[in-house]
N, C-alpha and C positions, 0 to 999 in steps of 0.2 A: 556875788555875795560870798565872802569867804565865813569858815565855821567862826571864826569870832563872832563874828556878825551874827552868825543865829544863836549862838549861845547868849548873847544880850538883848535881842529879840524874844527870844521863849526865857529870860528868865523880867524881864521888863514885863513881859504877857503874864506871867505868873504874880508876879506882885500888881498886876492892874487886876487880876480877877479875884484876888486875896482883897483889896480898896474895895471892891464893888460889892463882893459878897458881905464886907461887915456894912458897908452902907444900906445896899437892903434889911441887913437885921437889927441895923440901929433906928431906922425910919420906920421900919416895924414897931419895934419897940415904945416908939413916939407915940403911939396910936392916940387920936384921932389925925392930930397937927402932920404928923410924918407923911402923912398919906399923899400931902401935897407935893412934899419932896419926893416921892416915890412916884408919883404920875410924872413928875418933870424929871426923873431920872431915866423910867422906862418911854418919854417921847426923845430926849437926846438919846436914846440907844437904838427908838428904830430910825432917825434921822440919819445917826453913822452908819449903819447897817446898808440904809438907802445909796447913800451915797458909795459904801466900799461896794456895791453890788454894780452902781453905773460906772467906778471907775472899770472894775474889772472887764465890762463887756463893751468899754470905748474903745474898736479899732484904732482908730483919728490920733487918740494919746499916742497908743501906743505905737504909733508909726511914727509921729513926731518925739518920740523920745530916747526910740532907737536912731532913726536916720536923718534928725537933723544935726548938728553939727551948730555948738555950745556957744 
């Protein structure tokens, strides 16, 4: 991964957690009705959490994606 790469990586990350945070305070703002959005925004976020946690600790991937051949 060369630095471009992470420089549109972390500024991608920054404008996704700038979207999240005014979505929480909009859905707030909804009060009663938002709360539904807000429960469905906080189970998709521990779902992705879930998942970037198993990719990270799959051996298996990551051998198959270093040394198999494309």
């Amino acid at each position: 991964m060369d630095s471009f790469e992470k420089v549109g990586y972390l500024c991608l990350g920054i404008v996704a957690l700038c979207y999240v945070g005014v979505l929480f305070v909009g859905l707030i703002a909804a009060f009663p009705l938002g709360l539904i959005g807000l429960v469905a925004v906080v189970g998709l976020g521990a779902l992705i959490i879930k998942v970037l946690k198993e990719r990270r600790g799959n051996v298996e991937d990551d051998h198959y994606s270093k040394e198999v051949e494309k």
